[in-house]
VOGU-3710 file (C-alpha; in Angstrom, 3 decimals, decimal comma):
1> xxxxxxxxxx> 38,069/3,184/13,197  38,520/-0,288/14,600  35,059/-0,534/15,583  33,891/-0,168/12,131  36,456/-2,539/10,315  35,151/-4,855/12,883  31,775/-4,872/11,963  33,082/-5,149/8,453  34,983/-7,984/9,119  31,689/-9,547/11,093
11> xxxxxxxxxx> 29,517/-8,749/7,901  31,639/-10,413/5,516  32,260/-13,634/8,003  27,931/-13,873/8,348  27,944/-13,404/4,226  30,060/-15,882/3,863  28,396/-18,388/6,143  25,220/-17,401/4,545  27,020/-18,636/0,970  27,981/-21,742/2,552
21> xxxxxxxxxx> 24,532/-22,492/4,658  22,494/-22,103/1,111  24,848/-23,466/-0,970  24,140/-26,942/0,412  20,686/-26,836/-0,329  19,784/-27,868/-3,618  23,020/-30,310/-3,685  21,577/-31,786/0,053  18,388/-34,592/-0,676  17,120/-34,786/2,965
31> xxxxxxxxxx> 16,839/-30,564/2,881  15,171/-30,673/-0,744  13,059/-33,277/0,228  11,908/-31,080/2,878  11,486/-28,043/0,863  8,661/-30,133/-1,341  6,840/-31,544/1,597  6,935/-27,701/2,625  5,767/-26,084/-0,440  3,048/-29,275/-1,196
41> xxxxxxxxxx> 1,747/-28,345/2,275  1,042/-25,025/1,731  -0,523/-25,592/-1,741  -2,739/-27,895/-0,195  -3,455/-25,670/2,443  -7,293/-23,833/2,600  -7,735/-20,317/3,926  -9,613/-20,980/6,247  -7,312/-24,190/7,995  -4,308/-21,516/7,353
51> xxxxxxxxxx> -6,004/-19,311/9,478  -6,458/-21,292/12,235  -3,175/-22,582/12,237  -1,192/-19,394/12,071  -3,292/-16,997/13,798  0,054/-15,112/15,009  1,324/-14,887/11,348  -2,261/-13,300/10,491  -1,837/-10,760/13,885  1,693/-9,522/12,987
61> xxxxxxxxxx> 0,827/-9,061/9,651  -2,408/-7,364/10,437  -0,059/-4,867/12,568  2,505/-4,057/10,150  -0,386/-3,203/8,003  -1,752/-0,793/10,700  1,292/1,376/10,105  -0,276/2,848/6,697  -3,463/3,985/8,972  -1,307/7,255/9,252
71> xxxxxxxxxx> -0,753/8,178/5,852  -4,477/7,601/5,024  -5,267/9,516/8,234  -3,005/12,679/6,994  -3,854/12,856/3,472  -7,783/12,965/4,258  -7,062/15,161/6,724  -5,588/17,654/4,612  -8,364/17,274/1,867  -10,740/17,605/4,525
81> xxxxxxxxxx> -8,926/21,284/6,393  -9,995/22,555/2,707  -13,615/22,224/3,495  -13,274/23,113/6,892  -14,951/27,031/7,092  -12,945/29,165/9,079  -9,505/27,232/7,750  -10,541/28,537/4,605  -11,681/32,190/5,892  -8,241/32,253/7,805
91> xxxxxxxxxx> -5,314/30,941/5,325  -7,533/31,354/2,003  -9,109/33,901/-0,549  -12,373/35,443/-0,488  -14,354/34,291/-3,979  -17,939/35,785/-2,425  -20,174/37,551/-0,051  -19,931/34,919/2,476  -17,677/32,340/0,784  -13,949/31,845/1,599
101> xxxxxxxxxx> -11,829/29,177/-0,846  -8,005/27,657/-0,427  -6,553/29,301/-3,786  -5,516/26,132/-5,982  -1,584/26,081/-5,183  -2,032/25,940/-1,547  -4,492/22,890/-2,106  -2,549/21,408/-4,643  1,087/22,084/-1,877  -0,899/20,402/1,317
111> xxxxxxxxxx> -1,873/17,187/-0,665  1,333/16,978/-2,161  3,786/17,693/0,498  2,851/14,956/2,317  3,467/12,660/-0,960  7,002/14,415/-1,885  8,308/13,405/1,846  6,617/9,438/1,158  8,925/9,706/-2,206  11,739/10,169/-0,514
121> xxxxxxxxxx> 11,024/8,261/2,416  10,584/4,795/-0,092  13,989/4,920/-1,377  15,426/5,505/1,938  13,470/2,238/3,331  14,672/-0,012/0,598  18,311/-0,065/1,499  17,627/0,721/5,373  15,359/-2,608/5,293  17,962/-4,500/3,781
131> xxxxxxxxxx> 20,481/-3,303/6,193  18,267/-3,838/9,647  15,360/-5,578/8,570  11,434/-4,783/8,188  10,945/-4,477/12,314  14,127/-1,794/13,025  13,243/0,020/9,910  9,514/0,325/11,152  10,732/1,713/14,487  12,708/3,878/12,921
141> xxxxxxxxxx> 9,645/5,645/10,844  7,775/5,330/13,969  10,025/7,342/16,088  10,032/9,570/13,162  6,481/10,047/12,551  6,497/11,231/16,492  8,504/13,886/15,790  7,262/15,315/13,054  3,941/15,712/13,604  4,592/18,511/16,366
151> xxxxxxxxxx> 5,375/20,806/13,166  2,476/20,469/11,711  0,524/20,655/15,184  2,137/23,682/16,093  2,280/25,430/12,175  0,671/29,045/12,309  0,753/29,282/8,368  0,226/27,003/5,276  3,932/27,182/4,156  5,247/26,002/7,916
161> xxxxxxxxxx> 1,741/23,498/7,610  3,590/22,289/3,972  6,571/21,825/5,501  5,380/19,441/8,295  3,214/17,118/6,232  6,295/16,955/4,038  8,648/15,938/6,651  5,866/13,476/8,289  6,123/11,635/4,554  9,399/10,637/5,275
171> xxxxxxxxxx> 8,133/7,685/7,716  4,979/6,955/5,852  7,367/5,690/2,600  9,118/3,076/5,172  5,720/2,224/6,103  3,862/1,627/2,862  7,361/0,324/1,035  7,563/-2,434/3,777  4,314/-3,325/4,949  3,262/-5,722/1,941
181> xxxxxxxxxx> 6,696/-6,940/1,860  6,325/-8,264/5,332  3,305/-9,101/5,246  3,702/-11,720/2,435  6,332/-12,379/3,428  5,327/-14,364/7,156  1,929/-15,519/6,067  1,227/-19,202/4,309  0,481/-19,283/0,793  -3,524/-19,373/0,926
191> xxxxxxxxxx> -3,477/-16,133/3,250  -1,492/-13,767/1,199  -4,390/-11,859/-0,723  -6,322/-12,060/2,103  -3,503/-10,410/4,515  -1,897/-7,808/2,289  -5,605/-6,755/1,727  -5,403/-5,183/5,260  -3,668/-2,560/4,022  -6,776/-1,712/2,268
201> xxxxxxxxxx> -8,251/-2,194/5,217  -5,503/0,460/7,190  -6,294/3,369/4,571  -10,128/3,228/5,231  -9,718/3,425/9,342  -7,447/6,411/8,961  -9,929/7,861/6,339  -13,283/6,740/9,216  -11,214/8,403/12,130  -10,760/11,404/10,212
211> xxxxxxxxxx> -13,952/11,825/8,784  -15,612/10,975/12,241  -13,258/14,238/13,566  -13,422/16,575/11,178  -17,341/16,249/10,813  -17,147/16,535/14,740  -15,015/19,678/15,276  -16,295/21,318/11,446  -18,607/23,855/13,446  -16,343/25,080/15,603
221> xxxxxxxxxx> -15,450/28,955/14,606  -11,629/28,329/15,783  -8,413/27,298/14,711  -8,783/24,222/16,994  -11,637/22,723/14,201  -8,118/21,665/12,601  -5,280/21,444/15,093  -7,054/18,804/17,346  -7,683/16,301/14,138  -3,949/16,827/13,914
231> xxxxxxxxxx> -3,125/16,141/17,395  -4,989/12,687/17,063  -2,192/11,307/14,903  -0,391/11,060/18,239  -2,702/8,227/19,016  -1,277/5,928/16,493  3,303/5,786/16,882  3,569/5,248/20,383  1,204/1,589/20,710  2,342/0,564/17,373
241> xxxxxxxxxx> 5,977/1,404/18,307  5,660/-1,100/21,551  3,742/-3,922/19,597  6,420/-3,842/16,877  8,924/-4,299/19,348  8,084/-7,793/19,768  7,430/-8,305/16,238  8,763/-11,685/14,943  11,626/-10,445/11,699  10,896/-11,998/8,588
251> xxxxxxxxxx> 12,590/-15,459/7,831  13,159/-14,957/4,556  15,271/-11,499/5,231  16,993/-13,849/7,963  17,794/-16,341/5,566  18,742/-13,824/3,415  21,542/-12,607/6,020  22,819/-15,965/6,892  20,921/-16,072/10,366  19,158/-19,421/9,504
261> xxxxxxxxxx> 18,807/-20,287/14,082  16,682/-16,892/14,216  14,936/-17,573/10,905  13,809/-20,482/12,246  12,888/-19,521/15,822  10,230/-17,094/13,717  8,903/-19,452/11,877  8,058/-21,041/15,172  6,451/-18,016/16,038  4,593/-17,139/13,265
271> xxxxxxxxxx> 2,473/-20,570/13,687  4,664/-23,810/13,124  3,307/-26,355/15,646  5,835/-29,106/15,296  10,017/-28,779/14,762  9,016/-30,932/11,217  6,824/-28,372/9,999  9,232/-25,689/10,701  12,220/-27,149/9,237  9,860/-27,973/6,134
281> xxxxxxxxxx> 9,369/-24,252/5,595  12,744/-22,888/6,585  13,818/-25,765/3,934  11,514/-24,401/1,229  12,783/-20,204/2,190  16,744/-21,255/1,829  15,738/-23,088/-1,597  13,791/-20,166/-3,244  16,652/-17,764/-1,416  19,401/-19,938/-2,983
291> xxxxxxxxxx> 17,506/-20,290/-6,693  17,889/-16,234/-6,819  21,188/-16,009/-5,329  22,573/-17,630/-8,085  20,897/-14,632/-10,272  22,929/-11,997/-8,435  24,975/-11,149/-5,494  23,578/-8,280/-3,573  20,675/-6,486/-4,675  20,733/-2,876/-6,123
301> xxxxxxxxxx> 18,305/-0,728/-7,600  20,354/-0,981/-10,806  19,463/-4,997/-10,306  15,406/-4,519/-10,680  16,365/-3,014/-14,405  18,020/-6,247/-15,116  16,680/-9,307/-17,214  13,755/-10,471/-16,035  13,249/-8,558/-12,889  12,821/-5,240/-15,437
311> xxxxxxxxxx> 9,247/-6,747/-16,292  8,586/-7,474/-12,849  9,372/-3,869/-11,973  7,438/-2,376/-14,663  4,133/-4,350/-13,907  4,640/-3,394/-9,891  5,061/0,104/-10,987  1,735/0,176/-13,284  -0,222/-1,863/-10,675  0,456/0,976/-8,235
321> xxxxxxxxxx> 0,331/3,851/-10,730  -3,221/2,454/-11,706  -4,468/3,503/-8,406  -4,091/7,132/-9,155  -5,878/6,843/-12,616  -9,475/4,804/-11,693  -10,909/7,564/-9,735  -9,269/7,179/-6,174  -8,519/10,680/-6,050  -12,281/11,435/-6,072
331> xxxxxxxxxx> -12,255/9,177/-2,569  -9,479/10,677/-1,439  -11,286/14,444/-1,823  -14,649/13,542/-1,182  -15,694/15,677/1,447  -14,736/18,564/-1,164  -16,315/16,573/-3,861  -19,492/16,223/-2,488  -19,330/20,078/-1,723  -18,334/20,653/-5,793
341> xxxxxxxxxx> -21,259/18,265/-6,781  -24,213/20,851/-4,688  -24,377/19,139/-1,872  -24,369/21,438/1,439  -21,286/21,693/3,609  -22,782/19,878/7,049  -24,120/17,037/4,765  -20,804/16,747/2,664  -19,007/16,337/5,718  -21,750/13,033/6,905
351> xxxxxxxxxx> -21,796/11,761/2,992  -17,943/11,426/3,417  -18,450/9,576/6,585  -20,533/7,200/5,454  -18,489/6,810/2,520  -15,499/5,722/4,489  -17,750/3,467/6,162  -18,891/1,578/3,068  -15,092/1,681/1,885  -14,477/-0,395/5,406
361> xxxxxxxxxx> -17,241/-2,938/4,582  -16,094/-3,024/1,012  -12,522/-4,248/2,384  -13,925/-6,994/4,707  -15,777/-8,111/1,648  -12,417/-7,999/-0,417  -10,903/-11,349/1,434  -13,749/-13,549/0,269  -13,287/-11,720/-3,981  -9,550/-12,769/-2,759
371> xxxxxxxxxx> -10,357/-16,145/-1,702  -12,373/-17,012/-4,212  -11,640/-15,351/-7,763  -7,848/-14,459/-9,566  -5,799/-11,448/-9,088  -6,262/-10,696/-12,831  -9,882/-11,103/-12,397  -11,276/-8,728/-10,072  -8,386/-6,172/-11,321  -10,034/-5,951/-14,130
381> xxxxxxxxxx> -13,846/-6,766/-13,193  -13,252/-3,634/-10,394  -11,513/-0,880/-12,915  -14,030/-2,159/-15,472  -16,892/-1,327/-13,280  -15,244/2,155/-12,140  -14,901/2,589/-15,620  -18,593/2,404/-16,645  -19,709/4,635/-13,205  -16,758/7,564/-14,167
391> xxxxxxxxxx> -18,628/8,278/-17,411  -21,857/7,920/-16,289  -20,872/10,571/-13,352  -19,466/12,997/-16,001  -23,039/12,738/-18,433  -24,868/13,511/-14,547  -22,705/16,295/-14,267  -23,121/17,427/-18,132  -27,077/17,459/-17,825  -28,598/20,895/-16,512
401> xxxxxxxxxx> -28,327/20,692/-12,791  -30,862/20,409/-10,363  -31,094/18,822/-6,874  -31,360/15,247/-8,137  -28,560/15,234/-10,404  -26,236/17,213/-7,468  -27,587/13,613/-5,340  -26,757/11,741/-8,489  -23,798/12,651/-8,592  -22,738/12,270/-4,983
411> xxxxxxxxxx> -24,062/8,654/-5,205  -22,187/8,182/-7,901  -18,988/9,265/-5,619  -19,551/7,186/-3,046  -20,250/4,127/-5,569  -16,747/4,185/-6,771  -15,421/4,308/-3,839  -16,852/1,775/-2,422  -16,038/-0,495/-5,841  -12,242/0,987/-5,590
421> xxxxxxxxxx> -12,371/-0,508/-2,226  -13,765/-3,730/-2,622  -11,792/-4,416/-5,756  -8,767/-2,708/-7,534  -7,304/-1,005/-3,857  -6,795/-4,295/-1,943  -6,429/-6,815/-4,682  -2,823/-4,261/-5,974  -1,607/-4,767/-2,546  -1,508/-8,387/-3,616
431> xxxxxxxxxx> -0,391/-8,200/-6,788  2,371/-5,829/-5,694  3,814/-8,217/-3,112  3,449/-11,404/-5,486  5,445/-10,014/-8,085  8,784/-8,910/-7,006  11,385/-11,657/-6,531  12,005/-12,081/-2,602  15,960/-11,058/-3,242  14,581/-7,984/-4,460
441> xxxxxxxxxx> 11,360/-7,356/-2,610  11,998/-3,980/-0,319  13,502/-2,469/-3,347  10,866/-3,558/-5,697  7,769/-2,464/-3,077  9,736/0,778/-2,636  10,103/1,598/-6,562  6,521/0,442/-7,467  5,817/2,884/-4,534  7,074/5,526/-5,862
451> xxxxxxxxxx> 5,735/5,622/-9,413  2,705/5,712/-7,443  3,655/9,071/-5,850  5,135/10,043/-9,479  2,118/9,388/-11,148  -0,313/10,848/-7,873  1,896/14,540/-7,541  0,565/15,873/-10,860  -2,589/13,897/-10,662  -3,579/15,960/-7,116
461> xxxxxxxxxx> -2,980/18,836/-8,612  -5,022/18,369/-11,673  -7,537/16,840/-9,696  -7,440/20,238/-7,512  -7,806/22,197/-10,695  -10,767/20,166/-12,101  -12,972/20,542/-9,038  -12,019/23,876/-7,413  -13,837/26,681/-7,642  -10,846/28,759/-8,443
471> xxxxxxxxxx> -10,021/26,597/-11,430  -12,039/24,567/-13,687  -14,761/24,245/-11,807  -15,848/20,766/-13,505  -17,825/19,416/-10,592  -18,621/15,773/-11,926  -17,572/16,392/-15,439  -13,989/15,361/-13,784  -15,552/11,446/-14,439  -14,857/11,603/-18,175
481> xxxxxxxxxx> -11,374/12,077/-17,499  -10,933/9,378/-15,012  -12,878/7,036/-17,104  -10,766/7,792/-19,688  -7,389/7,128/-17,139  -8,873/4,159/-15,793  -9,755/2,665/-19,099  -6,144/2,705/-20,066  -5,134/1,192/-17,091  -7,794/-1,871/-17,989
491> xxxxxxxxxx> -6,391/-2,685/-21,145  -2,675/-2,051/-19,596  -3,667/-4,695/-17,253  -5,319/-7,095/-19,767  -2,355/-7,179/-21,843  0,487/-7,502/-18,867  -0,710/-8,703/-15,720  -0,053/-12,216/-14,854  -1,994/-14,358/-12,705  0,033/-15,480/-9,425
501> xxxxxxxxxx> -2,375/-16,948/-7,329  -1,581/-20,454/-5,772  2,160/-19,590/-6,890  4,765/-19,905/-4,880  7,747/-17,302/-4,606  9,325/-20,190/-6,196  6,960/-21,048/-9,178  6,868/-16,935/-9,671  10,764/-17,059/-10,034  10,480/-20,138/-13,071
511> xxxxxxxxxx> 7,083/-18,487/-14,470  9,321/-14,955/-15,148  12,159/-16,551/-15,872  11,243/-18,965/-18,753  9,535/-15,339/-20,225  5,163/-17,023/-19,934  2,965/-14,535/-21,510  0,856/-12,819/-18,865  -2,268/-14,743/-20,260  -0,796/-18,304/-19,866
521> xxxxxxxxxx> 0,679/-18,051/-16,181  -2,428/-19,779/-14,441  -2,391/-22,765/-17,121  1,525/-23,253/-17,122  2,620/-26,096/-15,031  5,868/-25,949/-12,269  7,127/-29,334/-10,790  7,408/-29,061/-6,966  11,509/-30,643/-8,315  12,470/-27,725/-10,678
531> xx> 14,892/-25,506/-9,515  15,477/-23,419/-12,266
//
């Protein structure tokens, strides 16, 4: 009992230092002088010079990123077991002579389970991430994600196989709630885009990896064609778990808790070469911190519903929404797809692989669309574009069907992918971490998360339904409603997405504050002096 009123006693005493450390700041010249040689730095900073000059910043970032290889690894995993022969002729249904299928509800229960654990697993990492911090709350899903993949290893049926993916979605919500937190969180100002991008990046090596295995072990006539792509997941927690050890915390979570000496010692780390330079930037963190503080004390989810952090919410929650409704999900079952489209099983199974190759080279090629265009812009250029190929895949598919149109069609798959991946995918990483306020950022990344996994539950299983065999059997036709999603999501973004790029967390915080119309963010001008 003592033990605990201690540390209560300890939390309150580094809360109220914290108070007192940022309360000097925008009364103290020599600090807020600092803070705009800080900020006017990184504005005039170029990607490439940023680069160079915090190449560790880039490297922990690129790590923390790495994390959300797993849940891309998983979830094509389990879309690929239900093209995988003899998993279908031992937990399925027979639908011919020689033909075996995964009945719909099992399908729809092994893509979702995975997703109802992540749901949970986001609103656990918020408040756990404000408690310990982005690095102890990785570990934590790391150790995690150890354990629970021996259920699924081990599973001898598809309920015990449900159960496991669920329970390995636990860790992959700390994982995908905090990674583009961090991430912009430790890199300059010109490298956001390009860094949060990796995450991108993450979801197509888990998606190569799997394809790579499951096209390797797909002729084996045993139950090992799926348990040893499971047992590869193992290859991932343990490396990570020992890199992340040494991970710098982020210094705006330190500032945050009052621990400005450790805050500042990471800067260092992350790529400050002289004591100026860091002190500039630990200046310009404790202003932006202390400009929100005086919005609220500390942050609850009842706090992103709350003046002008409710639109902030609501635009992180339809940027990662969208990525359920511009035909991701036809990436994310593509092996299957191809299958659905005509295409034989041995040559679905390569199609996908080269797909998730493309998708790898259309992330690379995503930091220079970064670099040089807006967030609004290729947002909308890349769900445009999907927007046009999803109809013209469901008039392929609507045609009378021969061999071409089953290629057509397949083409047409991997086309959107690759544009999903180039475009939309990485850019609403960005987006995502640019919008929340910083006081509010793992809660924010966490809630935006989960409308994603609101929106994708009923979305996999209508997506199930639309292409299986079993259901509607729609094949390509499945384009005209995903054109018809992602077309929503365009004008959605045309009307309400704001243009952040070159902002700092600062200029954000003015921007949403005095209410700008999404439209006029990039021509409104902030003074490096306002503090409002």
């Amino acid at each position: 009992m003592s033990t605990h009123s201690s540390d209560r006693k300890d939390d309150a005493l580094q809360s109220e230092k914290a108070d007192v450390q940022q309360s000097e700041i925008l009364a103290n010249s020599d600090l807020m002088n600092n803070a705009f040689d800080g900020e006017n730095y990184e504005h005039q900073l170029g990607v490439w010079d940023a680069a160079k000059q915090y190449p560790w910043a880039c490297f922990w970032g690129f790590i923390m990123c790495f994390t959300i290889v797993m849940e891309s690894f998983d979830m094509f995993l389990n879309t690929n077991f239900v093209a995988l022969e003899h998993f279908s002729q031992v937990y399925g249904v027979q639908t011919g002579p020689d033909t075996w299928a995964i009945p719909t509800r099992w399908q729809s229960a092994l893509f979702q389970a995975g997703q109802c654990g992540a749901f949970i697993g986001v609103y656990l990492a918020g408040p756990i991430t404000n408690r310990i911090g982005y690095r102890w709350t990785t570990l934590l899903g790391l150790v995690l994600m150890n354990a629970t993949i021996f259920i699924s290893f081990f599973a001898n049926s598809l309920t015990l196989l449900v159960v496991g993916q669920a329970l390995e979605g636990v860790p992959w919500g700390f994982f995908i709630a905090n990674a583009p937190a961090y991430t912009s969180e430790i890199v300059p100002l010109p490298l956001r885009a390009a860094c949060t991008a990796t995450l991108q990046m993450s979801w197509s090596i888990g998606s190569i990896i799997v394809a790579g295995a499951t096209y390797a072990y797909n002729g084996m006539d045993n139950q090992w064609s799926w348990r040893v792509p499971l047992a590869l997941q193992w290859i991932f927690p343990t490396p990570l778990m020992v890199i992340i050890f040494f991970a710098p915390e982020s210094p705006w979570w330190l500032i945050r808790r009052g621990r400005k000496d450790e805050a500042l010692r990471s800067i260092k780390r992350l790529g400050a070469k002289t004591e100026e330079a860091a002190q500039q930037s630990l200046a310009m963190i404790e202003r932006t911190v202390k400009i929100e503080e005086q919005m609220g004390g500390a942050p609850t989810l009842l706090d992103l519903l709350k003046g002008t952090d409710r639109r902030r919410t609501i635009i992180t929650c339809l940027i990662y929404a969208s990525q359920n409704f511009a035909g991701n999900l036809i990436a994310n079952q593509a092996t299957y797809f191809f299958e659905q489209a005509g295409i034989a099983s041995n040559k679905a199974f390569q199609l996908n692989l080269i797909t998730t190759c493309l998708q790898f080279v259309a992330n690379i090629g995503s930091w220079g669309l970064t670099s040089w265009f807006r967030r609004r812009t290729v947002f909308l250029w890349g769900t445009g574009t999907n927007v046009m190929f999803l109809f013209i895949l469901g008039i392929c598919a609507s045609v009378p069907q021969t061999n071409k149109t089953n290629y057509a069609q397949a083409c047409l798959g991997v086309i959107i992918s690759f544009v999903y991946a180039g475009a939309q995918g990485p850019i609403s990483y960005t987006i995502i971490s640019e919008t929340s306020s910083v006081r509010l950022r793992a809660l924010s990344t966490a809630v935006g998360r989960s409308a994603y996994y609101i929106t994708e539950i009923p979305m996999i299983y209508l997506s199930s339904r639309m292409l299986n065999t079993t259901g509607w059997n729609l094949a390509g036709k499945c384009g005209y409603v995903w054109g018809c999603t992602a077309l929503v999501c365009w004008f959605s973004a045309f009307f309400f997405l704001p243009e952040l790029k070159h902002r700092s967390y600062r200029e954000a915080d003015i921007l949403f504050n005095r209410k700008v119309a999404a439209r006029d963010f990039k021509k409104t001008e902030i003074g490096v002096e306002e503090n409002e």
